[in-house]
N, C-alpha and C positions, 0 to 999 in steps of 0.2 A: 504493500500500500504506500509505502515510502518514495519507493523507486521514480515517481513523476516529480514529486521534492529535489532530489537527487538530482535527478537529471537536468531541472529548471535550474540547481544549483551551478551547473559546471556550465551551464550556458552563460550565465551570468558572470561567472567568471573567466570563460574565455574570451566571452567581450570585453571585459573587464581588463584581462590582458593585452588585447589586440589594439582596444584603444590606447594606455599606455604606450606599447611599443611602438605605434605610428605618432605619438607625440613627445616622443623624445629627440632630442638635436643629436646629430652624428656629428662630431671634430676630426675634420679630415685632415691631417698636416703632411705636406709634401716638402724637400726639397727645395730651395729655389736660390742660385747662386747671386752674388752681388759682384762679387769678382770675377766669376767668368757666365756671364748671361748666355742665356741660349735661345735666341729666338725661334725656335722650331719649339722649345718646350711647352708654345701657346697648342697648341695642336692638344696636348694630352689635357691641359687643365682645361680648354673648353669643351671636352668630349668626357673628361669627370664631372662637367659641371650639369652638361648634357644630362649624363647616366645619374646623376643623384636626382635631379628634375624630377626623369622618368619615374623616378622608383617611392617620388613623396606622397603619392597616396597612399601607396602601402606601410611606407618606412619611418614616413614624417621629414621634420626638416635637417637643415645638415650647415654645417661651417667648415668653410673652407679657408687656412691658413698655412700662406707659403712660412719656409721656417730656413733663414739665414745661416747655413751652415757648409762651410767650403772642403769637398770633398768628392772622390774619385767614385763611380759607380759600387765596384766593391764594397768600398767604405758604409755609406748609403742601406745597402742590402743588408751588411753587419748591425747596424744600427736598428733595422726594422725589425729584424730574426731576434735583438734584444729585448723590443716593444722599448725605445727609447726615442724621443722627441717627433717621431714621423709615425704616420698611420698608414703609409702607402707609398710606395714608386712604380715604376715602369720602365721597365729592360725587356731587351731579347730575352727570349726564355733560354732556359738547358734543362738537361735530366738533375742536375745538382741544385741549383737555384728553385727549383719545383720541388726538392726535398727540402732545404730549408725553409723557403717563404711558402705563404699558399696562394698561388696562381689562379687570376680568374680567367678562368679560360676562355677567351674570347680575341683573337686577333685585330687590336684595335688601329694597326696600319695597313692593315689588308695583304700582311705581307711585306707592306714596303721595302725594309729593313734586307731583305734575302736578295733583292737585286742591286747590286754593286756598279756604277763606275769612277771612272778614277781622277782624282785629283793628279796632274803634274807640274812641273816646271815647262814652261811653254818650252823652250829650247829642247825638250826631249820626248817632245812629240814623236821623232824620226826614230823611240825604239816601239812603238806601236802604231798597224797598220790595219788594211782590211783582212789582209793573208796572214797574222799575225798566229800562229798556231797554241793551244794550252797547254804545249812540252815546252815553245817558246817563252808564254807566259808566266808560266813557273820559275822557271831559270833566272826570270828579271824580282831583282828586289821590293818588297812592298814593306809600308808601315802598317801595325794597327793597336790597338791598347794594349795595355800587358793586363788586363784582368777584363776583353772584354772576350765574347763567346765566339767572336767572329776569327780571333786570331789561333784558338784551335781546331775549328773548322777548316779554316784555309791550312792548316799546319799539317791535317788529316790529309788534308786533299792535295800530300806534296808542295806545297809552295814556299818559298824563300823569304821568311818574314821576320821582320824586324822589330819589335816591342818597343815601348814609350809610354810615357803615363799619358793620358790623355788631352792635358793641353797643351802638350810638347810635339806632339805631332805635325802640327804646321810648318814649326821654324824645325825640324828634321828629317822634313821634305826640301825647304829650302837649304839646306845645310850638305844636301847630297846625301845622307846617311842611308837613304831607298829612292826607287825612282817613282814609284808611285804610292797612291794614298787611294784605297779602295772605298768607297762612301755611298749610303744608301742613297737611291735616283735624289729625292729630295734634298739632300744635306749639303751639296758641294758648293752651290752658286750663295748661301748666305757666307762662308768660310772661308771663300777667297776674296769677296766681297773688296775688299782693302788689299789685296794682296798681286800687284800690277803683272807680276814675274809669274806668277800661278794661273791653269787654265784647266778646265776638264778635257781630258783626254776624249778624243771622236769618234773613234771606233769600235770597240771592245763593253763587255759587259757579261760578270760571274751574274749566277743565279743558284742559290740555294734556299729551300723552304726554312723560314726564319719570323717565326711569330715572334709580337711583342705585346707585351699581358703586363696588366693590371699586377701589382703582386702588395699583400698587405701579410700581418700576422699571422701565425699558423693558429694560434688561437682567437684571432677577431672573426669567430662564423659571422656577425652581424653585415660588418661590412662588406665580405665575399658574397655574404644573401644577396644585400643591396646592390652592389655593381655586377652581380650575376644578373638581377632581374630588369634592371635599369638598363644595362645593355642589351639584355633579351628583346627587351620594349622596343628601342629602338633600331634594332636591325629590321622587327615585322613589322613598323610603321614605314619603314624605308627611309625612318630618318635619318640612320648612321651614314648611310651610302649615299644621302642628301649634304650631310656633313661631309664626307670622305671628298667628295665631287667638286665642292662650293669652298672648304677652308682655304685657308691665306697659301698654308706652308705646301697642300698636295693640291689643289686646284693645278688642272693640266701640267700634273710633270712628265708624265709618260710623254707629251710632247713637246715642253721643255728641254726632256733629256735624250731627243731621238730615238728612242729604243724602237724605232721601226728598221731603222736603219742600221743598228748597230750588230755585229758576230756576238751572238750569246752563248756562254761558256757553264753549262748546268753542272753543280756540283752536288757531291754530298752530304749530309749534315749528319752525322755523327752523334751529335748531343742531343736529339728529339726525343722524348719522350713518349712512350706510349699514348697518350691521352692528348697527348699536342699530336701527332700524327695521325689521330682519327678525325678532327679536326678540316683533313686537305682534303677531304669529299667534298665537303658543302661550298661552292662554288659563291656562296652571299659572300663569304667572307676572304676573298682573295682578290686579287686585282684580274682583269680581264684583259689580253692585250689584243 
């Protein structure tokens, strides 16, 4: 006789909860250098700002606060895996970094990051051509971070590569230390911007499957819920791919960066992970060329 008591009870307090939870503030803190700014970095925090949007009916509101603190990707990841001053960054994935942080799995550059061309010294244009071969390419020196996932990737895949902390790469391009600077379609024309001696190379372009995810706490489920559902929303509105299409940093790079024109050089990625590789089915979330 009790049992309809009972049951009105946990009604009561599932709403009970549900309201709660959608009225609480999320603090999302990112990231954000003063010292060395990054103007591509608008891409991620209007596509977080995007995905919390989406997801405030269910989750309630949310603050977001960049947080002044000067440091190498690595470092960054260190920090979050601690739950110290950050709620969140955004890297290329690996099988390792998907064991420490918890990745939301949603490719929010479509990819972009996996296809490469190269930064060079204009005068050394003449060691890359259209006939230019990937037994060739190997052999020729390249830069790339010493803690980022791209430089054991290409390390897999045979090539001559040179390490550097990350904002040292520029001026050891310039300096002769490699002859080229591999950089995703997007990234090369803000970074030589200043740089009169520096041009992108014309021809050539590596391509390996290379998501970049959302990564917060292993223990903040709240947040991975919210930017899992928040992204979900926006892929089936078609809003992401309206963002992807329309933003400052990827509006038209594919023609930007000629990749119609260019020898594509498909390699392997080594560091994917199961769950990131089930992923390269679904055709929403990769670029089209």
């Amino acid at each position: 006789m009790e049992l309809p008591c009972v049951r009105q009870l946990l009604i009561t307090l599932t709403l009970i909860s549900n309201f709660t939870f959608a009225n609480e503030t999320d603090l999302v803190r990112y990231v954000e250098s003063k010292k060395y700014p990054d103007l591509k970095q608008s891409y991620f925090v209007d596509l977080l700002t995007l995905a919390l949007e989406a997801s405030k009916t269910r989750y309630g509101e949310y603050k977001l606060q960049p947080v002044n603190i000067e440091m190498e990707q690595a470092r960054t990841s260190v920090m979050l895996q601690r739950d110290e001053y950050i709620d969140l960054t955004w890297r290329m994935t690996s099988k390792t970094l998907e064991d420490q942080l918890q990745a939301i799995y949603f490719p929010i550059l479509k990819g972009l990051m996996g296809y490469r061309i190269f930064i060079i010294q204009k005068k050394k244009q003449y060691l890359f051509n259209r006939s230019t071969s990937l037994i060739e390419l190997k052999k020729i020196v390249l830069g790339q971070g010493h803690n980022w996932a791209d430089s054991d990737i290409l390390l897999a895949n045979n090539f001559n590569v040179v390490k550097g902390a990350d904002a040292a790469l520029i001026k050891m391009l310039q300096k002769g230390r490699f002859s080229y600077f591999p950089r995703a379609l997007h990234e090369p024309w803000l970074e030589i911007a200043n740089e009169a001696e520096l041009t992108v190379e014309k021809y050539l372009m590596l391509h390996y499957p290379a998501p970049t995810f959302f990564f917060v706490n292993k223990q903040n489920t709240r947040l991975q819920q919210r930017l899992s559902f928040g992204l979900a929303q926006l892929l089936e509105s078609s809003k992401f791919e309206q963002f992807y299409l329309n933003h400052k940093i990827t509006s038209g790079i594919l023609t930007k960066a000629n990749v119609k024109n260019r020898t594509l050089f498909t390699l392997h990625n080594p560091l994917l992970s199961e769950k990131s590789k089930e992923l390269l089915t679904d055709q929403r979330l990769w670029i089209q060329f």
